[in-house]
Structure formats: structure tokens, C-alpha cells
C-alpha positions, 0 to 999 in steps of 0.5 A: 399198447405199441412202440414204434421207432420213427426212422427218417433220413438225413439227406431229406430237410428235416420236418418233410414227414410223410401224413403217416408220420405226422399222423402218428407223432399227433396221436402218440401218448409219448414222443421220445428222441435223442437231445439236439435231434434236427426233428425236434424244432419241426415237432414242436412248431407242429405241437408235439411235446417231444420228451428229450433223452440223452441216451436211449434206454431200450428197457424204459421205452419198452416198458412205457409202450406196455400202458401207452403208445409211445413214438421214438424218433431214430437218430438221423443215421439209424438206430440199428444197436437200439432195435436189436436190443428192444427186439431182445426185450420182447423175445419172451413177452411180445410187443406190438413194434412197428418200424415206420420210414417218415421220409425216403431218400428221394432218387439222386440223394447219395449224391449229397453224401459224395459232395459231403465227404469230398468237402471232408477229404479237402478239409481233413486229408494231406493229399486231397487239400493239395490238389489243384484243377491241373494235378486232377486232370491225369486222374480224370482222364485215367477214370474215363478210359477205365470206364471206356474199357469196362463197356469194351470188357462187358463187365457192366457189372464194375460200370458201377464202381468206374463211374462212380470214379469219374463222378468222384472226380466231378465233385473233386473239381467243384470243391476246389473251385468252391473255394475261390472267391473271384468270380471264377468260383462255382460249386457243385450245383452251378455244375449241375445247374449249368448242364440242366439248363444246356440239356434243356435250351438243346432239347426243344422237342423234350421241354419245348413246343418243337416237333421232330420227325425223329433222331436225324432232326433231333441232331440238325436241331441240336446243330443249329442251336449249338451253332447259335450259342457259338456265335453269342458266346463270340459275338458273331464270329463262330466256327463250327469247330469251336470247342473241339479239344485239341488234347485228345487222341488224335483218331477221336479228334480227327474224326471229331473235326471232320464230324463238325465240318460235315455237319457245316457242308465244308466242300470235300477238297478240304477232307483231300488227303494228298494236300501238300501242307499234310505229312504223307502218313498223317494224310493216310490215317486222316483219310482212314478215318474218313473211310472209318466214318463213311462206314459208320464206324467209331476209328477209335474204337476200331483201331482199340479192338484190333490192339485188343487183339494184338495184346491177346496174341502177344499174351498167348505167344507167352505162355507158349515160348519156351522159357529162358 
């Protein structure tokens, strides 16, 4: 006859089994699993008679499956030891022994792990428990910039690990505030929730019945519908710059405001350099930036390629000077 081991996976809701599955589960002389299996309750609603074993004994189910068809329902997390074992069994005196998946992992479900183990490390670990929004920003910001280098460096094959930092850092913040009960609470899904419904409302062309000529009307639309949101979040009174971090670099936040501005049509004696309430360096670098966003250059990273440079300069003159 045949064993077949059911694999299915933790972070698909139990009873959501492919026709396959169900199919074999109906048409199985015996169905083993594990005692306290979330599986279990879906089975029996379905009217399998699952037999309950507290240890699996790879012997005793492969001699079942010698005079019948028997189904064993692997352990959420894998039942690896119990397949090499069963596979040892057989070596000399061949079984048929099929392996079926009753359900996959749907695209995004690692996610589920990540907020799990967060929850974990906030509960269990000294230092995680006492973080706060203020303590993780540095950390937040340090992971941003290693993933801006990573793509400065070429190296996409550590993106990977880089934005799995800064991901982490998402999931650090909603588990913090998942534990306030004021009306600032949210969690991880209201994060998630949140930017679907922005990216959605902002791309009217994508979900909507909007039609865009191409990428220059794309971004007038999304200008527009930002300008909107502004003035219902301040009751009418909005500027064009609200939202723009003042924290950041400075190269990114003047080019970021003068962005805003000329999206708003501001008139270009405002962009004037030579302003007398502006300090003369300052109103040079503001009018590089300028000059950088005429050219259709990013200055941040313009002036970052050139310390790039400079830093490989210094590290070869080094290696050259005598030693002292």
C-alpha cells in the first residue's frame, strides 16, 4: 500500500488545504497526527477520524502502510527526524512513500515570522523591552544609510540582509506601540493598512478609472492629491512643504524644499541665493543644489561620490607613506 506524510505550513490558517489534500485525507484507510495538531478540528469537522499519537513511531507507521493507505499529518514545523528515519526503514524493503505539501506559504507570509519574533524579543530579551520609539530612531537611521551604501557599493547581493535591517526596525516600532492603550495604539497591520490605502487613493491610474499619458502626469496627479490630503489633514490651510523633515541632511532637505516649491510654481526670486537674511556659504551650497537639480542630479549623492573618492584617495596615500 503507500504512507504519505502530509506537510502543510504554519503561517497558512489551519483547515486551508489544497483539493489534493482533502482528496487523500477522505480516501485514507488511516489518518495519524500528532495529539494537540491544529489540523485536527478542521479534520473531524470534514469527517476524517484522525487516530492521535503522542510520539510518531516511524516503525509502526510503516508497517500500517504495508496492508493500507495510511496519511500522516506532519508536525506544523516539519517532521525532517521522522522522514530520514522512515526513509531507513524502507532502504532494504521499498515502500511507496509520497511526500504531499496541503498548503504553501503564500508570497509575503515570512512576514508573520518577523512580527512573531519581535513580539518574542520584546516579551523575553532585557534590552529589547526597553526600547522606546526615541531609543530606535538612531538605529532606524543607521540601517537606511547602510542600505543607501549597499546600492552605492553594488553589492545587491547584501541588499538582502540591509533591508531586512531596516524591515526589522518597521516591526520594532509597531510592537512598541501595539503595547499603548490610548488612542495612539496601532500595530503592525494598521502600518500595513495605512500605506495600501495611500498607495491606492495616490495611484488613481493603477485602481481607479484615471487615465495618464505617461510618468509627467503620473507625478502632477500624485502632486495634486497630495496637495489635497494636506488641506483636509489642516483644514484648508496647507503648504506645499508640509511634511518635509527638517532632520535630515541638509543637501536632501534643500533639494527636497526646493522640489516642493517648484512643483507649487513659487516665482524664482525666492530660489535667489544672494538674499540678505541667507549667510553667504549657506546661499552658495543652496544655489549648488539648485544648479545640481537643473542637471537633473541627486546633490546628495553627487557630493557622497566625490567623498567616495576622497576616502579612496586618503586610504591609497596610506598605504604609500613611509612608516613612522
Amino acid at each position: 500500500m503507500s504512507l504519505t506524510l502530509l506537510a502543510t505550513t504554519h503561517r497558512v490558517a489551519p483547515g486551508l488545504l489544497t483539493w489534493k489534500a482533502w482528496e487523500t485525507l477522505r480516501s485514507a484507510d488511516r489518518v495519524v497526527a500528532p495529539a494537540g495538531h491544529p489540523l485536527l478540528p478542521y479534520l473531524r469537522d470534514a469527517g476524517v477520524r484522525p487516530e492521535e499519537v503522542a510520539e510518531p513511531d516511524p516503525a509502526a507507521l510503516v508497517a500500517a502502510a504495508r496492508t493500507a493507505a495510511v496519511v500522516w499529518v506532519a508536525a506544523p514545523e516539519g517532521d525532517e527526524g521522522l522522514m530520514r528515519e522512515i526513509g531507513q526503514i524502507i532502504v532494504d524493503d521499498p515502500l511507496d512513500v509520497e511526500v504531499l505539501h496541503g498548503s504553501y506559504d503564500l508570497p509575503g507570509a515570512r512576514l508573520l515570522d518577523l512580527v512573531a519574533v519581535m513580539d518574542t524579543l520584546r516579551r523575553e530579551c532585557p534590552w529589547d523591552a526597553k526600547q522606546t520609539h526615541a531609543s530606535l530612531v538612531p538605529y532606524l537611521l543607521e540601517e537606511a544609510y547602510e542600505v543607501a551604501d549597499t546600492v552605492e557599493d553594488g553589492d545587491l547581493g547584501a541588499l538582502r540582509e540591509e533591508l531586512g535591517d531596516v524591515l526589522m526596525q518597521v516591526a520594532f516600532h509597531s510592537v512598541v506601540a501595539a503595547e499603548r492603550t490610548d488612542d495612539t495604539r496601532f500595530t503592525i497591520d494598521d502600518v500595513a493598512g495605512a500605506i495600501v490605502d495611500k498607495l491606492v487613493r495616490r495611484h488613481p491610474h493603477v485602481f481607479g478609472d484615471v487615465t495618464v499619458s505617461g510618468a509627467d502626469e503620473v507625478n502632477a496627479n500624485w502632486d495634486q492629491i497630495k496637495a489635497a490630503e494636506r488641506a483636509a489633514k489642516n483644514g484648508g490651510e496647507a503648504s506645499v512643504l508640509d511634511g518635509v523633515p527638517m532632520g535630515q541632511p541638509a543637501l536632501t532637505l534643500a533639494a527636497q524644499l526646493q522640489r516642493r516649491a517648484d512643483r507649487a510654481g513659487a516665482p524664482p526670486e525666492l530660489f535667489d541665493p544672494s538674499a540678505e537674511e541667507e549667510n553667504a556659504l549657506g546661499a552658495r551650497l543652496f544655489h549648488l543644489v539648485r544648479e545640481s537639480r537643473a542637471q537633473g542630479r541627486d546633490p546628495e549623492a553627487e557630493l557622497r561620490a566625490v567623498c567616495r573618492v576622497f576616502r579612496d584617495r586618503v586610504r591609497a596615500w596610506e598605504r604609500t607613506r613611509p612608516a613612522t
